[in-house]
C-alpha positions, -999 to +999 in steps of 0.1 A: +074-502+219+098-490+194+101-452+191+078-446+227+078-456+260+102-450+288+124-473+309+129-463+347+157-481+365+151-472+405+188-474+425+192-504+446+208-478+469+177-457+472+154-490+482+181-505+504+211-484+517+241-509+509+258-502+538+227-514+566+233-545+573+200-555+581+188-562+544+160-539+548+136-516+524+129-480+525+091-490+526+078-449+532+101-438+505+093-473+479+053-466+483+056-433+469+077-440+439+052-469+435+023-442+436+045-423+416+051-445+390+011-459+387+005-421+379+027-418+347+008-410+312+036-424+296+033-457+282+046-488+279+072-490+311+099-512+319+107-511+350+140-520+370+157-519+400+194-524+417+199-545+448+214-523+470+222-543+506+201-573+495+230-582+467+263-559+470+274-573+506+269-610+499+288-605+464+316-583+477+320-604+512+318-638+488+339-620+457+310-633+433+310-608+411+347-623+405+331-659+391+325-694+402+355-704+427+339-738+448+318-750+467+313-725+481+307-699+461+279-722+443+261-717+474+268-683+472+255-678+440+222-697+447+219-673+483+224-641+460+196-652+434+172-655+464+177-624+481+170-610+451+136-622+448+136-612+481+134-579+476+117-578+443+087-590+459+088-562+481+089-537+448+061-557+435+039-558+464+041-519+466+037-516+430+011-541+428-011-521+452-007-486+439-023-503+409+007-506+384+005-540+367+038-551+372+052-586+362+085-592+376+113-609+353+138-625+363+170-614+340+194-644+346+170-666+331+169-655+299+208-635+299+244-645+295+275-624+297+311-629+292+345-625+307+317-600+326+299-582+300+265-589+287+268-610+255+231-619+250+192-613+267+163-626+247+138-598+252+108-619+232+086-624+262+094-590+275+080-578+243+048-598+245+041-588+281+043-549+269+019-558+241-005-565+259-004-538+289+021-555+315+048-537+329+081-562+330+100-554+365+138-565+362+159-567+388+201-565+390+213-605+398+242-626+389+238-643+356+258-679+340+292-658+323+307-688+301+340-682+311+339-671+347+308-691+355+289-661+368+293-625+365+270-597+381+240-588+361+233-552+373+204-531+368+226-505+352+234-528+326+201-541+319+185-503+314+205-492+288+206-529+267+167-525+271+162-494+263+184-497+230+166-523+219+137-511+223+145-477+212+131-461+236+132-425+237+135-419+274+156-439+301+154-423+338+177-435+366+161-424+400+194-426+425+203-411+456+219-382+444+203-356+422+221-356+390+259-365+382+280-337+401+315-322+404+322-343+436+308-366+456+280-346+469+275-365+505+306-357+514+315-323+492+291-297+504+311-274+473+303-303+446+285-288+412+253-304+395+266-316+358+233-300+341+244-319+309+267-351+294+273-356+266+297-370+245+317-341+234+322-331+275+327-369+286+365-369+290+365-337+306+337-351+332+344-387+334+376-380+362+353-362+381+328-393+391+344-414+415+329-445+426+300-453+452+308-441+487+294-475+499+301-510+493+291-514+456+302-546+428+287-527+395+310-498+384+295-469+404+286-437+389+309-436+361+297-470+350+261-463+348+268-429+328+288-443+307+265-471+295+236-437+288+263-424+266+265-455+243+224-450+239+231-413+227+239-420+190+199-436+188+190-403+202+181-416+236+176-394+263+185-404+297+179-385+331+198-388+365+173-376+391+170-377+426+147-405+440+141-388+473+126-358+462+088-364+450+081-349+419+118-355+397+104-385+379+078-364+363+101-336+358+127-355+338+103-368+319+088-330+308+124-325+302+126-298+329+163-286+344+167-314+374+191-340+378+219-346+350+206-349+313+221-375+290+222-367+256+242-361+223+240-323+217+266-305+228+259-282+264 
């Protein structure tokens, strides 16, 4: 896959509002991403998705995303892993049937981090499933961290580690929101699209993002951009782009003005 391909990491957010308590998927809005996605030329895929309700609540109500603490929190940790499959098997199953032949991975099995950051994620059978036609489907989780006992394992961490070892030349987050802006754009009807980040306007931008409106254990906005950035120097190009409007997948990857562009020219 080196030097081709794309990775697409789909916002837990945009599949399952963290804030509904109900743990459930946008199904209307996940079967025609799915349709979507099975219509992209561009090949080989990795595919990867956040957990939105199905993981931020339990971690932030159980502080999981803190480490290993008891009892408890054992049982915690074993709950969060299988709402995550949960969920995953919903992506699947719509991704499945609009023909895409997805095989879903699941990232803590083969990943470790430390003191919370990723410290290693054997990618060998990834590789071998892309060889011959699969498309891998990841999925944010919590993960063994040898000094906290776990750590979360989001999606927005796995893109970027993926994509740069893979050097691939494309890496497209569909979120909520289209594109990085000035403000929080929910609540700021004034907030400005960031047409382009790179790392020369970084400092000047990076006060601007403030963190997810709802519950949310990964670093928000300004983590996930800032983890692009690192992929810039390999002259990876990544795209934020609004999952909720059909078409911005697509566009980003014709390199068309939508979302936010991630690169390392200047703007």
């Amino acid at each position: 896959m080196s030097g081709s391909g794309v990775v697409v990491k789909i916002g837990g957010s945009v599949l399952a509002p963290k804030a509904d308590p109900a743990l459930r998927v946008d199904r209307e809005l996940l079967e025609r991403l799915a349709n979507e996605l099975a219509e992209l030329p561009t090949r080989p895929l990795v595919l990867i998705h956040g957990a939105g309700s199905y993981g931020h609540q339990i971690v932030s109500r159980t502080g999981l995303h803190h480490g290993l603490s008891g009892p408890e929190s054992l049982l915690a940790l074993g709950e969060t892993q299988r709402l995550q499959h949960v969920l995953n098997c919903q992506v699947a199953d719509a991704l499945l049937r609009a023909g895409l032949p997805v095989m879903p991975l699941q990232a803590s099995a083969f990943a470790t981090l430390r003191e919370g950051a990723l410290e290693q994620m054997d990618l060998s059978v990834l590789k071998g499933l892309l060889d011959r036609g699969l498309v891998p489907l990841l999925y944010g989780v919590p993960a063994l961290d040898h000094v906290r006992g776990c750590s979360v394992l989001s999606g927005d961490v796995i893109a970027p580690h993926v994509a740069s070892r893979l050097r691939v030349p494309r890496l497209i987050h569909l979120t909520d929101v289209d594109g990085v802006h000035t403000a929080d754009p929910h609540t700021r009807p004034d907030a400005e699209r960031i047409a382009r980040i790179t790392p020369t306007n970084w400092e000047r931008v990076r006060p601007l993002l403030s963190g997810s409106r709802e519950v949310d254990v990964t670093g928000g906005m300004a983590g996930k951009v800032g983890g692009l950035l690192e992929l810039t120097a390999a002259g990876t190009v990544s795209y934020v782009v609004s999952a909720r409007i059909p078409g911005r997948l697509a566009a980003a990857l014709a390199d068309a003005d939508v979302g936010t562009r991630i690169c390392r020219e200047d703007p």
